[in-house]
N, C-alpha and C positions, 0 to 999 in steps of 0.2 A: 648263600643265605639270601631270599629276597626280602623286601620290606614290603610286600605288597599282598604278604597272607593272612586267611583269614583264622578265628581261629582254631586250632586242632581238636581232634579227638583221639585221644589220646588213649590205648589202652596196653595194659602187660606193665612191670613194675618197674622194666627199666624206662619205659616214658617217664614215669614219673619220678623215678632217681633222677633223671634229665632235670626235672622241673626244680627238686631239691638242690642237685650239685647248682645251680643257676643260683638258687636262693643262697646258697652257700659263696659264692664268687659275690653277690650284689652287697651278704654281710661284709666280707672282707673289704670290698671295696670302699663301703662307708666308714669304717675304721677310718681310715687316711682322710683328712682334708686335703679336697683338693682332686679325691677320686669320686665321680657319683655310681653308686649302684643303680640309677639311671640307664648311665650308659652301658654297665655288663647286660640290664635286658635289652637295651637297644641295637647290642651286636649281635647277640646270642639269638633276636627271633621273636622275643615275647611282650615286647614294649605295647607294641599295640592292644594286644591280649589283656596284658594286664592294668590299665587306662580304661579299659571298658570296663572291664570285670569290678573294678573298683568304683567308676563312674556308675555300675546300676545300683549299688546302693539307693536307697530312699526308703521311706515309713511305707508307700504305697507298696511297695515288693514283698512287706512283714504280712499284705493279706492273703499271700500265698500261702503262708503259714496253714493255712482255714482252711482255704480251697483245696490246695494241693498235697498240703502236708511236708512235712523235715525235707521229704525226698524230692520235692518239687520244688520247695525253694531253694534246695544247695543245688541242685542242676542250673536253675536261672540266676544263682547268684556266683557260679562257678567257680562254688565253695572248694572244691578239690584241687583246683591250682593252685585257687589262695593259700590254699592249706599247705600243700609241701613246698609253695614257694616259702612263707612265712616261717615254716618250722627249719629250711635251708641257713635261711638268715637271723633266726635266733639261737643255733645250735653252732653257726659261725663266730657268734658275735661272743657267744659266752667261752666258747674255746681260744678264738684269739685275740679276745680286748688285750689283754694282758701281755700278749706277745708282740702285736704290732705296734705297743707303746712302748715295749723295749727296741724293739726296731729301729722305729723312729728316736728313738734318744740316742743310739748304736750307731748302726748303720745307715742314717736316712737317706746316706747319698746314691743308694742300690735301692733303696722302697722308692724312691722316688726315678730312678733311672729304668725300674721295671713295670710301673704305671705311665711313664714316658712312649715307654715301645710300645704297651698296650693301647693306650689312645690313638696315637699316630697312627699306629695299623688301623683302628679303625675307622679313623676320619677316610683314610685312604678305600676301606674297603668297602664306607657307604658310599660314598662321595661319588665311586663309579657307577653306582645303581641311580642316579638321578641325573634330572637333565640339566645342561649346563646352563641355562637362562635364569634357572632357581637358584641355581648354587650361586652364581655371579649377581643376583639381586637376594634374594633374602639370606645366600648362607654369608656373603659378604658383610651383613647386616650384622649376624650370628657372630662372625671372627670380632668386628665391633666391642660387641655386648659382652664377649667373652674375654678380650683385654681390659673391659671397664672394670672387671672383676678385681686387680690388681689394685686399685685404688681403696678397696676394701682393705683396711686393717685391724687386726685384734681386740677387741676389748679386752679392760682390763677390771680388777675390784672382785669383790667375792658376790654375786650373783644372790636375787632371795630367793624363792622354794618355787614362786608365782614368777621367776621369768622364767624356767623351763616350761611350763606350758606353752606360752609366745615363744619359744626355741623349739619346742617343737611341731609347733603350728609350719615356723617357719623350712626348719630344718626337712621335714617330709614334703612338704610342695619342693623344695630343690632336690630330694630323692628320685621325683619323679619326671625332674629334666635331664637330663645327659650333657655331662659336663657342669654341671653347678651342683657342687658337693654341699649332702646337709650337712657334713659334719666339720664342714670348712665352713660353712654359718651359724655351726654352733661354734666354733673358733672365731670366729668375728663378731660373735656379741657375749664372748667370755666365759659360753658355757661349756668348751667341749671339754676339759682339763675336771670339771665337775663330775659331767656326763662319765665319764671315764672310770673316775673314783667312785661312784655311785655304782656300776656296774661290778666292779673290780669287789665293792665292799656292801654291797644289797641294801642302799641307802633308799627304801620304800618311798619315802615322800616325794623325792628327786624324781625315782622313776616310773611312779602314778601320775606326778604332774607332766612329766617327759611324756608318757603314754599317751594322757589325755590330749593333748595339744598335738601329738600326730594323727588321733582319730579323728578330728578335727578339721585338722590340713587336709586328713586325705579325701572327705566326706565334700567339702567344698571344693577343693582345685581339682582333684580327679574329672570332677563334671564339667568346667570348664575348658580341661586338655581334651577330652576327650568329641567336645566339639567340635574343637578345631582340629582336630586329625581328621575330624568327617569330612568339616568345608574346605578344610584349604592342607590337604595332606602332605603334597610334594612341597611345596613351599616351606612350608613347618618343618617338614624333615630337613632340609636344605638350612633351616635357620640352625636347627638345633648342634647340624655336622659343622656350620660353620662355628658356633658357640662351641664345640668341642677343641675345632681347631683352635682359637682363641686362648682355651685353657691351657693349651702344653706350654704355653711361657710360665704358667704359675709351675708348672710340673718340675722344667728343667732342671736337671738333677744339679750341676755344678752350681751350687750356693754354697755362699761364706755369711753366717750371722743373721740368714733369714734375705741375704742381697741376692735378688736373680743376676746373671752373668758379670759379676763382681771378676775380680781379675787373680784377687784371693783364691776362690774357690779352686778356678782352673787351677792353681797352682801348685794346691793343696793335693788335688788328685791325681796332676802329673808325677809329685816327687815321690808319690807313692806306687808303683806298676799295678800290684796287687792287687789295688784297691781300683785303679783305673778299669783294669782286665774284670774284675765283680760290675763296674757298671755298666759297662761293653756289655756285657755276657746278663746282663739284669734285662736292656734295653732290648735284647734279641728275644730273650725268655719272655717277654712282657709280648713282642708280635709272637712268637709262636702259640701263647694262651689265649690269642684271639683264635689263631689258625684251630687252636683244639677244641674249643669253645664253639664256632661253627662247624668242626667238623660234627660234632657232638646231639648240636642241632639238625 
């Protein structure tokens, strides 16, 4: 996989089943605090792609409409990716909200041990695609920025109808970094427990205001990222691997009570084999869905 493509033309239906199973991985990802779908396009090839594509937005591209017509503005606003990546991830999101909340109440110590192997493979397998000057100055920066994360905790209190807009304002600008999960900041300002049940139970208000506040996020940060991939791309990318790297301390699966490397946890998972050999086996499964994920790409 390089990070230094532009982007495809894609044609025949299994490109674009590509583009959905992608949408579908970036849903699932967001599920979990703590995983960004960020980072599935940033492994998988489409990061860049899709930062632009969302960056051309503006009013002046609506006079395409005039000039060119439906068909000439979905070409320039490269409505077709958005589309099966978007439908990926709302066709994920409504099949396994439900599941990876039982997961995580279940098992988290495997959801969390197979998002572990995932990341780590791929900090490993950008990390060698750039140069080491970058990595050792700005991703150094990024492992920084990405442990400061840690000092982020929970909100608590029942939320009003108007913070899910500012959650989702916020939540979609972290979407669209690799390694800062929205829905780990909708868990740190008390809304993702909401968010959850709102989907789970078609709570409209919730998720009009959710909505509004991502079209939002994505309308203003996207143009901002998308600069900065122009002017300063290796660097940026160097920050963001090292911000990944950062993150797998929030990942590591052996916790006891919500305590990273508590002595608890380890102990918890040793007296059990079973349970150890599922995270073993979660952590290997998590690098091989990178391996299939670029081979794919």
């Amino acid at each position: 996989m390089s990070l230094h493509q532009d982007e495809p033309s894609r044609t025949g239906v299994m490109a674009w089943f590509g583009v959905f199973f992608r949408g579908m991985a970036m849903g699932v990802a967001e599920l979990v605090p703590g995983v960004s779908g960020g980072t599935i396009a940033f492994v998988t090839g489409i990061y860049t792609e899709l930062v632009r594509s969302l960056a051309g937005f503006r009013f002046g591209s609506l006079a395409l409409l005039k000039s060119e017509g439906l068909i000439g503005f979905w070409r320039h606003n490269n409505l077709s990716f958005l589309f099966f990546l978007g439908l990926g991830m709302l066709a994920s999101v409504l099949l396994f909200a439900r599941l990876f909340h039982h997961l995580l109440m279940s098992v988290p110590t495997v959801v969390w041990g197979f998002f572990f192997g995932l990341i780590a493979a791929s900090v490993i397998h950008i990390g060698r695609q750039l140069p080491w000057r970058n990595l050792v100055s700005a991703g150094s920066l990024g492992v920084l920025a990405g442990l400061m994360l840690l000092t982020v905790n929970p909100g608590v209190g029942e939320p009003a109808a108007w913070a899910y807009f500012f959650g989702g304002m916020a939540a979609v600008s972290a979407w669209l970094l690799p390694a800062v999960s929205g829905s780990f900041l909708l868990l740190a300002l008390g809304l993702y427990e909401g968010v959850l049940e709102a989907l789970s139970q078609g709570h409209m208000v919730i998720l009009l205001m959710l909505a509004g506040g991502c079209v939002v996020g994505l309308l203003l940060f996207s143009r901002l990222l998308s600069w900065l991939m122009h002017a300063y791309r290796e660097p940026l990318l160097a920050l963001l691997t090292g911000f990944m790297a950062g993150s797998l301390v929030r990942l590591w699966p052996w916790r006891h009570d919500g305590q990273l490397f508590s002595p608890q946890g380890f102990e918890a998972v040793a007296g059990e084999p079973a349970l150890l050999g599922g995270v073993v086996l979660a952590i290997v499964s998590g690098a091989g869905a990178l391996w299939l994920l670029s081979w794919l790409e």
